[in-house]
C-alpha positions in Angstrom: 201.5 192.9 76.6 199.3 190.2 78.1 199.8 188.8 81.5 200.2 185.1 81.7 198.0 185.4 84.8 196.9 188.0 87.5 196.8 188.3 91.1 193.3 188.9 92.3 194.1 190.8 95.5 190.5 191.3 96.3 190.0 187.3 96.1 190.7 187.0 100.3 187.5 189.9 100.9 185.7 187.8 98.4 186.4 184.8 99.7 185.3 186.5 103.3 182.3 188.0 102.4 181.1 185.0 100.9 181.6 183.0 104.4 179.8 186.5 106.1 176.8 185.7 103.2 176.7 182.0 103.9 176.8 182.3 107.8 174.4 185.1 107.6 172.0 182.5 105.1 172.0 179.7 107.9 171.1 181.8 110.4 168.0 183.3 108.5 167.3 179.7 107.4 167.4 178.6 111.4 165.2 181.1 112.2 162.8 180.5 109.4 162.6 176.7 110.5 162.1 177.8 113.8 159.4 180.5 112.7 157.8 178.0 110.7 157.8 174.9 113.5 156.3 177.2 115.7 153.7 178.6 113.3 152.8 174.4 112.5 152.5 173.8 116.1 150.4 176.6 117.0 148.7 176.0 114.2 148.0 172.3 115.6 147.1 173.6 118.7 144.5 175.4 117.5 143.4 172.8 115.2 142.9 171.0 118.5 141.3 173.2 120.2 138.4 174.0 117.5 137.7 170.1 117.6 137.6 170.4 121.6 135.4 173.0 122.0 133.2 171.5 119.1 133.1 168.3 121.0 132.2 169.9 124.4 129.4 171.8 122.5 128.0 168.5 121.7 128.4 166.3 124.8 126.4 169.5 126.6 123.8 168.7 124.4 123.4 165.6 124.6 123.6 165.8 128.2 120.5 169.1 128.2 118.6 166.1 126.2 119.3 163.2 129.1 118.4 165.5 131.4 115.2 166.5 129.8 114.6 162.9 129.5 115.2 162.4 132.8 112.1 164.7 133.9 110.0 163.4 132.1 109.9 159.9 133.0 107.8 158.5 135.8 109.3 156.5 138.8 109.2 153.1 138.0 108.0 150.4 140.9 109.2 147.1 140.7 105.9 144.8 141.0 106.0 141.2 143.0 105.8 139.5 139.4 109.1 141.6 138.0 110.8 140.5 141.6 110.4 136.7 141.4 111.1 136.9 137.1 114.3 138.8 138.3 114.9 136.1 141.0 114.0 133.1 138.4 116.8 135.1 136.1 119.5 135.4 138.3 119.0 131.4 139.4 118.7 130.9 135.7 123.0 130.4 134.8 123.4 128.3 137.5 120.5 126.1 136.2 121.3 126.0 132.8 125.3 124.8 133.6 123.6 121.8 135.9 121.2 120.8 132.4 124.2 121.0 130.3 126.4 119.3 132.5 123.7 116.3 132.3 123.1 116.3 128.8 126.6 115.9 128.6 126.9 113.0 130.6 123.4 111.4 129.4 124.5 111.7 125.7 125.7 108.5 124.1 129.4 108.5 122.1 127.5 108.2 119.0 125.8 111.6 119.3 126.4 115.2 118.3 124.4 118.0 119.1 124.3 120.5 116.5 122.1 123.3 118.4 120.3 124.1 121.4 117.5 126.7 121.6 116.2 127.9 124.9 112.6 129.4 124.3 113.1 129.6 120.7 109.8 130.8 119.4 110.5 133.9 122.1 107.0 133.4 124.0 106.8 135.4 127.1 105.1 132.8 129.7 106.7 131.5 132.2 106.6 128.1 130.9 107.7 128.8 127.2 110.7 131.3 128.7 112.1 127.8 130.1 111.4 125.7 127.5 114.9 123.8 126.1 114.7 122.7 122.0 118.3 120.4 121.6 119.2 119.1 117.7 121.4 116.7 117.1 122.5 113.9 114.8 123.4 110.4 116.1 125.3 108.1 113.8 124.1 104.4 113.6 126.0 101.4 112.5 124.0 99.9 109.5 123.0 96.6 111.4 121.1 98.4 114.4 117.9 100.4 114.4 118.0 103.7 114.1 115.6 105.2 116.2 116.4 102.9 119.1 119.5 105.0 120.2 117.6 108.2 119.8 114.5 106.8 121.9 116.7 105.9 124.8 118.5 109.3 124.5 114.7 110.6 125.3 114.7 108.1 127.8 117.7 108.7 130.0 116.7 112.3 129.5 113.0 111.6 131.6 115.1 109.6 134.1 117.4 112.1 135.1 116.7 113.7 137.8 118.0 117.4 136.5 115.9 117.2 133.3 112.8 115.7 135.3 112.7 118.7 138.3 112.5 121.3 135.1 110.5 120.1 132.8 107.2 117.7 132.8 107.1 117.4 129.3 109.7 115.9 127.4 109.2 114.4 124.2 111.2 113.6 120.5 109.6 116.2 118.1 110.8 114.8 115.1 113.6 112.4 113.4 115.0 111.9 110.2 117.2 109.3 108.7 119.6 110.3 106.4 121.6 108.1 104.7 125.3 109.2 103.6 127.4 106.4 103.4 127.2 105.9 107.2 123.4 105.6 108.9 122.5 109.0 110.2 119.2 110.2 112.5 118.8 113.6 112.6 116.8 114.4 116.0 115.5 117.2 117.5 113.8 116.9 121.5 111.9 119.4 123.3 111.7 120.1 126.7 109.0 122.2 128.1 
């Protein structure tokens, strides 16, 4: 005789030692995450601490090598000539925005200046350390000279009273006309 079906009476201990297994697999799961979390940020903490102590190691080195350094060096005295360069230097800004303020107002409309060197061959006398190279370009209707706009440029710069109290000497070191479609003199003027 075969039985059109059959009643498993062991299905509802199945069925509850299958939720015991599954609880009993999250819980081991949670405590493996937790297990592992804390192994990664122990591990991360010592990580850290090998790079700190590696660090510190080298900063007390370098600082055994400043202080070494430090021994060994003389005392350094300030002579009268450092003082009065130090005391030309800190003057120095307050100069220079007073020269550029002038050149500003001295320069025609028709003018640009393109650079401006202070002690550009790097000579250490006192004169040279002053000395003011500007280049520009000045543009120049056809009909009109040239070189007459860049000669009074040179001009205004002796009569102005900023540019005459520094410098003694100044003078157009060289021009060149460059014709693009427009009339062009490129100028450069030294002041020493």
């Amino acid at each position: 005789m075969s039985a059109i079906f059959t009643i498993n009476f062991r299905r509802e201990a199945y069925l509850k030692e299958l939720a015991r297994t599954r609880r009993r697999l999250y819980v081991i799961g949670g405590w493996v995450a937790y297990y592992g979390l804390l192994v990664v940020i122990l591990g991360l903490y010592g990580l850290n601490c090998f790079s700190l102590t590696g660090r510190v190691k080298q900063i007390e080195v370098q600082e055994e090598r400043i202080r070494a350094a430090q021994h060994h060096q003389d005392e350094w005295q300030v002579g009268t000539s450092e003082l009065v360069q130090i005391a030309r230097y800190e003057a120095n800004p307050r100069l220079w925005r007073d020269r550029l303020t002038r050149l500003a107002s001295i320069l025609p409309a028709n003018a640009t200046v393109t650079s401006i060197a202070v002690n550009p061959d790097n000579l250490s006398g006192a004169s040279e350390m002053n000395a003011l190279v500007i280049t520009g370009v000045m543009r120049v209707p056809g009909s009109q000279d040239r070189m007459q706009d860049v000669v009074r440029l040179v001009g205004a710069m002796h009569a102005d009273s900023v540019f005459s109290r520094s410098y003694s000497n100044i003078r157009l070191a060289s021009s060149r006309s460059v014709d693009l479609g427009g009339g062009e003199v490129q100028f450069v003027i030294e002041c020493r």
